[in-house]
C-alpha positions as CSV (number, residue, x, y, z in Angstrom):
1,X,-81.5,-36.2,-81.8
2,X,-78.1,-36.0,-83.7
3,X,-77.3,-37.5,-86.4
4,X,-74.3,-39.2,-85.6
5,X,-72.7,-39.0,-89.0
6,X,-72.7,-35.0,-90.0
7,X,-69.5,-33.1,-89.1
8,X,-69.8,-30.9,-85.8
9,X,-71.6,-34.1,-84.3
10,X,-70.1,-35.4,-80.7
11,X,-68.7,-38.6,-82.1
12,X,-66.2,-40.5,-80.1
13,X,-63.0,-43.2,-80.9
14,X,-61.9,-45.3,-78.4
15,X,-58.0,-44.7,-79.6
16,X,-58.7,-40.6,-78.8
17,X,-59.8,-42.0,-75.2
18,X,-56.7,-44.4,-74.6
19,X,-54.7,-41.1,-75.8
20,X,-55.6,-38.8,-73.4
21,X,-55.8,-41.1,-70.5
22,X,-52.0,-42.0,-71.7
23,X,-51.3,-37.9,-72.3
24,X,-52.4,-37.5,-68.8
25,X,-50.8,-39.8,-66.4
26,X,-47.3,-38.6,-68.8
27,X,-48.2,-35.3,-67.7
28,X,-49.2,-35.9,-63.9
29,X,-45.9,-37.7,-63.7
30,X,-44.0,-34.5,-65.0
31,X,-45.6,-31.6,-62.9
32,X,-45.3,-34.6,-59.8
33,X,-41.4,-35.0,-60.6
34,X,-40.9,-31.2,-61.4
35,X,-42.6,-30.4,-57.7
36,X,-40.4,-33.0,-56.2
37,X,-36.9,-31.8,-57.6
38,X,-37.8,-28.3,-56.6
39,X,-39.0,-29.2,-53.2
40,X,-34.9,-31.1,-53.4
41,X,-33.5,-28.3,-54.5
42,X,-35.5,-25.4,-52.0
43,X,-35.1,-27.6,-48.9
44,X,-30.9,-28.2,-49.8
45,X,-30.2,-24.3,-49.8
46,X,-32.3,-23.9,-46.7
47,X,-30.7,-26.3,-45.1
48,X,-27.1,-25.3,-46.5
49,X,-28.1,-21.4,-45.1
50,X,-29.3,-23.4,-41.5
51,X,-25.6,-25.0,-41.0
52,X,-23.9,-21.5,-42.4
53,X,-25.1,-19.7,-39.8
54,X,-24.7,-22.5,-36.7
55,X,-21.4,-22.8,-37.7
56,X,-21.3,-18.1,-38.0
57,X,-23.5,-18.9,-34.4
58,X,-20.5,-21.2,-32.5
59,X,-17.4,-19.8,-34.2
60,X,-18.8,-16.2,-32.0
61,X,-18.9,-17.8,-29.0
62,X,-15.5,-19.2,-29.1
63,X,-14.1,-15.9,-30.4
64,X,-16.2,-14.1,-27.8
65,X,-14.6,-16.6,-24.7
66,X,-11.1,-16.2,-26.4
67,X,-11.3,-12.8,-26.6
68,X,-12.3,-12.7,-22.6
69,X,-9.5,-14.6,-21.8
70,X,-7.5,-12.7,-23.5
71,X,-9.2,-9.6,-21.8
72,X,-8.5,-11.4,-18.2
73,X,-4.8,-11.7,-18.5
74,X,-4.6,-8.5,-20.2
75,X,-6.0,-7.0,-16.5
76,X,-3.8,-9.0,-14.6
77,X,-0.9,-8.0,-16.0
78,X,-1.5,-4.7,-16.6
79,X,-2.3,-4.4,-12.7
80,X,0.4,-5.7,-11.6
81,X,3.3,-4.1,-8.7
82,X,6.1,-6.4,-10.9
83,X,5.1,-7.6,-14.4
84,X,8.2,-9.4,-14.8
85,X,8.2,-11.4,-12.3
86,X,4.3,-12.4,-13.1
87,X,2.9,-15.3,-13.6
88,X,-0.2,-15.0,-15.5
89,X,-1.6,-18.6,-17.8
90,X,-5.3,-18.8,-18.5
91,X,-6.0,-22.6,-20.0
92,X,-9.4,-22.9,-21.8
93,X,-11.1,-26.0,-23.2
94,X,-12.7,-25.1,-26.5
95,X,-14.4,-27.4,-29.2
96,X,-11.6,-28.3,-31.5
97,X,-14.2,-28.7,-34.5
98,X,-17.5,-26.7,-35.2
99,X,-20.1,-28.9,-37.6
100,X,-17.5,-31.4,-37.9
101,X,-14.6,-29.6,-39.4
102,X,-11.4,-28.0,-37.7
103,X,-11.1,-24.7,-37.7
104,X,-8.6,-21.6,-37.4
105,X,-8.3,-18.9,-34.5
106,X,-6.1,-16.1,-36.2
107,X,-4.8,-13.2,-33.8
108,X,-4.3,-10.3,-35.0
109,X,-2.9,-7.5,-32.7
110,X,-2.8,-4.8,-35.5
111,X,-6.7,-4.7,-35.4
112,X,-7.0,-6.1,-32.3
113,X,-9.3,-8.8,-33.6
114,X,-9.8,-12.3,-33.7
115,X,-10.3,-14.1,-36.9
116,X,-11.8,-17.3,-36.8
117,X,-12.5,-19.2,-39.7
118,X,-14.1,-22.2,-41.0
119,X,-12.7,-23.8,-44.2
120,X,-15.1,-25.7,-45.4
121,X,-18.2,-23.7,-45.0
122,X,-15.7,-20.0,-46.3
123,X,-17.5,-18.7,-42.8
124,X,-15.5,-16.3,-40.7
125,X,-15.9,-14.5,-38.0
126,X,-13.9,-11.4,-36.4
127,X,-14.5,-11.0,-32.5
128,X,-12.4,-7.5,-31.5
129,X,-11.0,-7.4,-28.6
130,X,-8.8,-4.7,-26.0
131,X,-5.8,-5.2,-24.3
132,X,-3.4,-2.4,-23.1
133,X,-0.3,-4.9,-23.3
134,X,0.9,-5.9,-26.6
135,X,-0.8,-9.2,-27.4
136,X,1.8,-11.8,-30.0
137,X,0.4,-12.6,-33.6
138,X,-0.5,-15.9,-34.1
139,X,-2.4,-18.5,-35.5
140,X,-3.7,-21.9,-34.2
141,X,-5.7,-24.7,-34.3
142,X,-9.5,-24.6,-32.6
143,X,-9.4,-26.9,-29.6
144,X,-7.7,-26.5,-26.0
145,X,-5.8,-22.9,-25.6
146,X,-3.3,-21.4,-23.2
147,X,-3.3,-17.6,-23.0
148,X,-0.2,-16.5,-20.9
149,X,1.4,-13.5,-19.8
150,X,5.1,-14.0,-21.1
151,X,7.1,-11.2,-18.8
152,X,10.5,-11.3,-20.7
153,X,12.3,-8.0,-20.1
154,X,12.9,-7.4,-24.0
155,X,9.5,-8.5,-25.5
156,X,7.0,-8.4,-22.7
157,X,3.6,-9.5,-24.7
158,X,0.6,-12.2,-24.3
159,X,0.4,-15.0,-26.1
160,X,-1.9,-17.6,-27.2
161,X,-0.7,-21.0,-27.6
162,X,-2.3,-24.6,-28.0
163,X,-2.7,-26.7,-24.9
């Protein structure tokens, strides 16, 4: 047996104990609260990356329908037996917000592309497209579209236009 009174001799206080039950809860709290805040902060960018690319996802399949349409009348008129006398209008329905923002449809006839672009998110999205016939630059609003065939002898062209 010990003898509780030499140094090196397993002697306990009750204020150590109270200490390091004290000391540890403090410290379970802090690791607990650090796991949490990164789990916050882990699961935000995820999420944030998730609605980047559904909104990279739809703006592509508008573009890629826009572009089509723009491909159609493009076909119609360049077939044609009289251009100027044709009558070519394609109206589309298209979502006029993606994730719950408005967005921009940019055409640019120079590269023939289509631009479309988010604001909020800084997402956009070029779609290219082909058209023998010279196709107007413009930009509009997302939402309902008219693509026509405007067969004016000086500036025969196709245009897109809001509904």
């Amino acid at each position: 047996m010990r003898d509780r009174r030499r140094p090196g001799s397993f002697e306990f206080h009750r204020e150590d104990r109270a200490v390091s039950v004290t000391v540890g809860y403090v410290l379970t709290l802090a690791v607990g609260s650090l796991l949490l805040a990164g789990l916050f902060i882990a699961g935000g960018s995820f999420i944030e990356g998730e609605r980047e690319q559904a909104i990279h996802g739809e703006l592509s399949v508008i573009g890629e329908r826009v572009a089509a349409d723009i491909m159609t009348v493009d076909r119609l008129a360049n077939q044609s037996a009289d251009p100027d006398t044709l009558t070519a209008t394609r109206t589309a329905e298209y979502p006029p917000r993606v994730s719950g923002d408005d967005y921009t449809l940019e055409v640019d006839p120079d590269s023939e592309r289509l631009v479309l672009t988010h604001p909020r998110s800084d997402v956009a999205v070029e779609v290219p497209y082909r058209a023998t016939e010279n196709v107007s630059a413009t930009t509009v609003a997302g939402g309902d579209l008219t693509i026509r065939w405007n067969g004016d002898e000086d500036a025969k062209h196709i245009e897109v236009v809001e509904s």
